[in-house]
GUNUFI-669360 format. One record per residue (C-alpha): residue in one letter; z, y, x. Coordinates in steps of 0.1 Angstrom, whole numbers, padded with zeros to 4 digits, always signed. Layout:
aZYX;...
END
This chain:
x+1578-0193+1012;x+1565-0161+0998;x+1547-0135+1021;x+1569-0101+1015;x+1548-0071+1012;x+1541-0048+1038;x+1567-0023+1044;x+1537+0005+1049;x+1528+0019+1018;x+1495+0023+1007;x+1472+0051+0998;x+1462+0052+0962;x+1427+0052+0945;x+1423+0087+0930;x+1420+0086+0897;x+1390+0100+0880;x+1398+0115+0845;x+1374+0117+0822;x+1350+0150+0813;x+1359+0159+0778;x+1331+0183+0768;x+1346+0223+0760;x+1340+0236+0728;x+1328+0269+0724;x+1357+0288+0725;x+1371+0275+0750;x+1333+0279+0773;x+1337+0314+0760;x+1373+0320+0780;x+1368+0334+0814;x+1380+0314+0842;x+1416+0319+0855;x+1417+0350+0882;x+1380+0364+0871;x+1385+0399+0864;x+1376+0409+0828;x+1342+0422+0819;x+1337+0458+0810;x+1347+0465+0776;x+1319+0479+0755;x+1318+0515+0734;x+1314+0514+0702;x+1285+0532+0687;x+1309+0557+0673;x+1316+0566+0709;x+1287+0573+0719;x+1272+0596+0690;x+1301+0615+0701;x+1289+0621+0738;x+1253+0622+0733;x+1262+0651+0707;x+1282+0672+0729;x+1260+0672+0753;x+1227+0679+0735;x+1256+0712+0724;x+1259+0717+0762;x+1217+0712+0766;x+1215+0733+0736;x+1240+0761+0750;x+1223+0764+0784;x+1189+0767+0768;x+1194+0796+0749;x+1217+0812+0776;x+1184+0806+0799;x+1160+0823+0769;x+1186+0849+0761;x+1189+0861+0800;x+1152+0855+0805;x+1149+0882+0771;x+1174+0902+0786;x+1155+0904+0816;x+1121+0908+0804;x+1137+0937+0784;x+1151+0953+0815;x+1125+0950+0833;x+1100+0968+0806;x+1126+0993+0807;x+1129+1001+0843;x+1092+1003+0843;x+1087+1020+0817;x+1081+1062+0819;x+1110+1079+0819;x+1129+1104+0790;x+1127+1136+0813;x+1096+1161+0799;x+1094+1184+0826;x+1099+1176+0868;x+1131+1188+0878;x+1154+1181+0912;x+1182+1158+0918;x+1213+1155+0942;x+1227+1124+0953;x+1258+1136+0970;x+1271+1119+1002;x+1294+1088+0998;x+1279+1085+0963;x+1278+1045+0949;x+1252+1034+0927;x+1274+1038+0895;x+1280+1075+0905;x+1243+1079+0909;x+1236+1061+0876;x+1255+1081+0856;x+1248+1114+0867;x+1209+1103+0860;x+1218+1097+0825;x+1238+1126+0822;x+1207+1145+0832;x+1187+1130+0807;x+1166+1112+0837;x+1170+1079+0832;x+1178+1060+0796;x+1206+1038+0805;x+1227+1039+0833;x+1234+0999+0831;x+1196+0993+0834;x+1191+1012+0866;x+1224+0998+0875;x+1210+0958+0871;x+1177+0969+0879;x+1185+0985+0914;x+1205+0958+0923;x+1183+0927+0912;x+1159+0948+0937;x+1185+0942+0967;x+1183+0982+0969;x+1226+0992+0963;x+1226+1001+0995;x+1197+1020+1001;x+1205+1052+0985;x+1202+1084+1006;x+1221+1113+1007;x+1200+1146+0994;x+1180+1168+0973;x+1154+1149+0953;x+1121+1160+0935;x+1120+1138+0902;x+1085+1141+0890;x+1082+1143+0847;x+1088+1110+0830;x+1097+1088+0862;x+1103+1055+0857;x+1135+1042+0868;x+1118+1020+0896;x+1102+1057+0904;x+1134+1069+0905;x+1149+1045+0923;x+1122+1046+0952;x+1123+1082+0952;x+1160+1079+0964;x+1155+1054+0991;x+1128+1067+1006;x+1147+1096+1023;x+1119+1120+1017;x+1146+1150+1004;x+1139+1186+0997;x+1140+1209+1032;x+1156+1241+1031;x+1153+1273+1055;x+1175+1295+1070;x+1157+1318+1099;x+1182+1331+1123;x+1164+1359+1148;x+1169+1365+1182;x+1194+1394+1187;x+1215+1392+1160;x+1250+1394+1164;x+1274+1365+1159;x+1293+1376+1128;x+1258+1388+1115;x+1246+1352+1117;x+1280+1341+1103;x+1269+1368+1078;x+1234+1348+1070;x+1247+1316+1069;x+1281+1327+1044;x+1250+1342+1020;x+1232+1312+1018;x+1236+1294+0984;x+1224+1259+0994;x+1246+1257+1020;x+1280+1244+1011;x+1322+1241+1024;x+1336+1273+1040;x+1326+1291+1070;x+1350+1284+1106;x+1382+1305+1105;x+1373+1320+1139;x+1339+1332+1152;x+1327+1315+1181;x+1320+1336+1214;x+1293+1360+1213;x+1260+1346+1224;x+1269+1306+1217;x+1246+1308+1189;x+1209+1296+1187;x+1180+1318+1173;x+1159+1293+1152;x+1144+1284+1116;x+1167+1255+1104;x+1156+1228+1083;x+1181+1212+1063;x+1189+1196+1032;x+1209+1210+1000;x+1247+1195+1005;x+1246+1203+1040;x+1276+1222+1050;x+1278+1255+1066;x+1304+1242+1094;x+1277+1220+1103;x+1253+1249+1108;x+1275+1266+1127;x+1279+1237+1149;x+1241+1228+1153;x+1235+1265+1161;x+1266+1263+1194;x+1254+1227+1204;x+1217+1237+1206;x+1224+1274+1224;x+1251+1255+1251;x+1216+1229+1257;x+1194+1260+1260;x+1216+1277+1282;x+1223+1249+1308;x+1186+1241+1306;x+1175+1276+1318;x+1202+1282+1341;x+1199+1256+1359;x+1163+1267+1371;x+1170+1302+1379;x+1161+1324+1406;x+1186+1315+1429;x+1190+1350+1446;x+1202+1361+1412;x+1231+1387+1415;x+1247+1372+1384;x+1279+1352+1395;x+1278+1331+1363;x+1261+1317+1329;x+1286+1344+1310;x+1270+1372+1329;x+1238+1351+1326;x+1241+1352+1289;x+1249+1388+1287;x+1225+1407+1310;x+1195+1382+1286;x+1212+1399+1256;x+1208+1432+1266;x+1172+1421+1280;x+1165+1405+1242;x+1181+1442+1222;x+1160+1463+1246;x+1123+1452+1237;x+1107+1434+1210;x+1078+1428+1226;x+1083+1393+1247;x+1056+1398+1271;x+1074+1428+1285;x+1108+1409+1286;x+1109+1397+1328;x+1100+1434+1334;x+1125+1447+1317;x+1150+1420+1331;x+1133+1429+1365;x+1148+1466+1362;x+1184+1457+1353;x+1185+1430+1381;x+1171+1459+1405;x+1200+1483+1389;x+1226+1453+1398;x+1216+1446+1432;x+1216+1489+1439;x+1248+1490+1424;x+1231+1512+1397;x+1248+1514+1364;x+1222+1499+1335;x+1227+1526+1309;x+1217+1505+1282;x+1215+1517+1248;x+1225+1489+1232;x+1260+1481+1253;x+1265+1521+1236;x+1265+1510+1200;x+1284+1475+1210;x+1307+1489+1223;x+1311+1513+1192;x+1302+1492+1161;x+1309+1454+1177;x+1291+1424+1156;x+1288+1444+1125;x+1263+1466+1142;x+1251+1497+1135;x+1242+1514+1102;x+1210+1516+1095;x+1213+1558+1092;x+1238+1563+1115;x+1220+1578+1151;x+1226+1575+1184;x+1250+1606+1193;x+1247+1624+1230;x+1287+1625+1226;x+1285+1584+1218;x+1268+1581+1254;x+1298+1593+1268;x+1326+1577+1247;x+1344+1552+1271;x+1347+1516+1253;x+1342+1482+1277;x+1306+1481+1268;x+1293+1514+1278;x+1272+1512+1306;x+1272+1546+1312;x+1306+1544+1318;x+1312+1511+1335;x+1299+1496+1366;x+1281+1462+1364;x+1283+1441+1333;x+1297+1445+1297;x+1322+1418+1292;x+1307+1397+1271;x+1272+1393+1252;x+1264+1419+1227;x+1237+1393+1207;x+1226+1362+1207;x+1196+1361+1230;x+1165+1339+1226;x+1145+1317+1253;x+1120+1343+1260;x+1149+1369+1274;x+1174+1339+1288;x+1140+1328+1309;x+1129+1366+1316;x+1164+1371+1333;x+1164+1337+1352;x+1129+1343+1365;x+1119+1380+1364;x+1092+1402+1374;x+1094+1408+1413;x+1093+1445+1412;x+1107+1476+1422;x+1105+1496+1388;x+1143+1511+1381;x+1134+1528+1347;x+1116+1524+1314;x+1113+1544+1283;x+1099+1545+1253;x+1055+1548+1251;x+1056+1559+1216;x+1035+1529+1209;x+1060+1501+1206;x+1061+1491+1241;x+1073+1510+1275;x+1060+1525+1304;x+1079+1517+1336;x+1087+1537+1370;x+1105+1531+1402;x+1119+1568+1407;x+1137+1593+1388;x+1108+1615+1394;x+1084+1597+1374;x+1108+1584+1348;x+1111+1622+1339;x+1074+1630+1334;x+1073+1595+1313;x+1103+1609+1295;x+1089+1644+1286;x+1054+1621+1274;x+1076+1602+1251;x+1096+1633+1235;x+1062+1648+1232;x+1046+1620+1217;x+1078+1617+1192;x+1078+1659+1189;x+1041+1655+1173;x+1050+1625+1150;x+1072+1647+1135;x+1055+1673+1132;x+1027+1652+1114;x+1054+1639+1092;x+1068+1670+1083;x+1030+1685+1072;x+1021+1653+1054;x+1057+1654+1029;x+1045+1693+1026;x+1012+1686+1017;x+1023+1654+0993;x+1002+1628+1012;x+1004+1603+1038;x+0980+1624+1061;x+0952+1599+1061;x+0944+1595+1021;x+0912+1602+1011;x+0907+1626+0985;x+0915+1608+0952;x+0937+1583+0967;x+0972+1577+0957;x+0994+1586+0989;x+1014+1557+1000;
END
C-alpha cells in the first residue's frame, strides 16, 4: 500500500536566478525612486551670466569712480577761495533752510554754486546748524569759510543807547528811527516809566516789538528789585508813586552823586505836606512825552497854568511818571540822604546848592540869578566884540 503524502504542505526552496551582467546603458539608468541629478548649463548659459554681471561689476565701478570724481571735484570747490573781491556782510534770515541760504549766497556772488555748498554743508552733518543773523563774509571765502562763519553764531552787534529820562514816546521815537531794527512799532505806548534806560546790543533782523518788550521786561525786574529794599518809612504808598517821585528825581539833576539829596528834599516836602514845585511836572504837564522844544522857555504864567502835573498846583504826586528813570534815581528815592534840606537851586556850575529854610534858599537864589546875570553879560560883550572872550589875539573865535 502506498504511503499518501502529507496533507501539510511544504515550504519551497527559493529559487536563485541567475546574475546576468548590465550593459552600459542600462548601468547608466538611475535606480527606480532616486531623484534625478541636476541638470547641467550649457556653456552658452553661462557666457550669458558671467557677462551680465561683469556689466553689473563694470556699472558699479564707474558709478564708484564717477561719484568719487564728483566728490573730489566738490570738495576742491568748497575749499577753494571764493568769487567775492571785496568783504562784505550777509543775513541769514530766521526760519531760513539751507537752500534758501544757498541761493541767496549765489545770488550775491558769494559762493559759485549753490548745489556745492548745498552737498557740501550737508556731507559735513552741518543742515541744521545755521544761525540766524548778520554775518561778516571776509574777501574770497571759501565755501567751508562760509559755511563755518554761519554756524558759529558769532553775528554782527548793533546799538541802540536809550538815556535815562527820556520820555516813553521819545524812546518809541528812537527805536521807530532805527534802520536795523525791523516789523512795526506796538499800536499803543506802554505806561510811562515801564521802559529801561540802557545800550542794547542786538542783531540786524531783530524786531522793534522785541525791543520794546526787552526794554518793559527789564524796567518791571529793576523796579521790583529796588523796591523791594527800600526805606521802609517811605511816604510813598506804592511802586507807581515810587516810579514817579525817581522820575522827577532823574529830570532834576544830571549829576548822579547829587541824586539821594535831591530825593531827600522831595521826600522831606512829602512828609511836611509841602508841595514839590518841580520844574519838570510844569513842562509834563504842558508838552506830555513829546517834550519840550528846544527854544521854547519856561514861562512865569506856565508855573501857574493848572494841568494834573503841576506841582505848583497840586498837592502830593503827579499821576503818573513824567520819564523813564534810571537805577541811580529809583535807588536815590528808595534810600535817600537823611536830611533836613527843603530847597535846592541852581550853583551856576552844573550842580546845586541846598538849604533847609526859605531864608537861605533866597540868598542861594539871588547867588544863582547873579551868577546867570554875569554870564550874560559876558556873552553879550564877547558877540559885541566878535570873539569867544578867551581867544588869544590871532586866534579864530570859536
Amino acid at each position: 500500500m502506498q504511503n499518501k503524502a502529507s496533507a501539510e504542505p511544504t515550504e519551497a526552496a527559493p529559487v536563485q536566478k541567475p546574475i546576468v551582467p548590465k550593459s552600459a546603458s542600462e548601468a547608466l539608468r538611475p535606480e527606480p525612486g532616486t531623484p534625478p541629478p541636476p541638470r547641467r548649463r550649457s556653456r552658452h548659459a553661462r557666457s550669458q551670466i558671467v557677462v551680465f554681471a561683469n556689466f553689473l561689476l563694470s556699472l558699479l565701478v564707474l558709478a564708484v569712480v564717477g561719484a568719487s570724481a564728483l566728490f573730489y571735484f566738490g570738495k576742491l570747490q568748497f575749499d577753494a577761495a571764493g568769487p567775492s573781491p571785496a568783504a562784505s556782510t550777509f543775513l541769514v534770515k530766521r526760519g531760513s533752510g539751507i537752500v534758501e541760504i544757498a541761493d541767496s549766497l549765489e545770488r550775491r556772488g558769494l559762493i559759485s554754486d549753490a548745489r556745492i555748498f548745498r552737498y557740501g554743508v550737508r556731507a559735513y552733518g552741518h543742515e541744521k546748524d545755521m544761525k540766524a543773523g548778520e554775518y561778516e563774509i571776509a574777501a574770497h571765502s571759501s565755501m567751508r569759510d562760509i559755511m563755518e562763519t554761519l554756524r558759529s553764531g558769532k553775528s554782527i552787534m548793533h546799538s541802540l543807547t536809550i538815556p535815562e529820562g527820556l520820555t516813553v514816546q521819545q524812546i518809541f521815537d528812537r527805536i521807530s528811527a532805527n534802520d536795523v531794527l525791523v516789523g512795526d512799532m506796538p499800536a499803543e505806548l506802554p505806561p510811562e516809566g515801564s521802559l529801561f534806560a540802557d545800550t542794547l546790543r542786538f542783531t540786524r533782523g531783530t524786531t522793534r516789538q522785541e525791543i520794546v518788550n526787552k526794554l518793559q521786561a527789564e524796567q518791571k525786574k529793576l523796579v521790583d528789585e529796588i523796591w523791594a529794599k527800600r526805606n521802609a518809612d517811605l511816604p510813598l504808598k506804592n511802586v507807581n508813586e515810587f516810579v514817579t517821585l525817581a522820575s522827577i528825581v532823574e529830570k532834576e539833576t544830571g549829576i548822579a552823586s547829587e541824586r539821594p539829596h535831591v530825593a531827600s528834599v522831595f521826600i522831606n516836602r512829602l512828609r511836611k505836606g509841602m508841595r514839590l514845585q518841580s520844574d519838570p511836572t510844569i513842562i509834563y504837564g504842558l508838552f506830555g512825552g513829546r517834550g519840550k522844544p528846544a527854544d521854547r522857555p519856561i514861562y512865569r504864567s506856565d508855573i501857574d497854568k493848572p494841568t494834573p502835573y503841576n506841582t505848583y498846583i497840586i498837592n502830593g504826586l503827579p499821576p503818573t511818571p513824567v520819564a523813564n528813570p534810571g537805577r541811580a534815581a529809583l535807588e536815590a528815592v528808595a534810600n535817600p540822604l537823611e536830611t533836613d534840606d527843603l530847597y535846592f537851586v541852581a550853583d551856576g556850575t552844573g550842580g546845586h546848592v541846598f538849604s533847609a529854610t526859605l531864608k537861605e534858599h533866597n540868598e542861594n537864589v539871588r547867588r544863582w540869578r547873579s551868577v546867570e546875570q554875569q554870564k550874560k553879560e559876558e556873552a553879550t560883550k564877547a558877540a559885541q566884540d566878535g570873539t569867544d572872550g578867551g581867544a588869544k589875539p590871532g586866534q579864530p573865535s570859536q
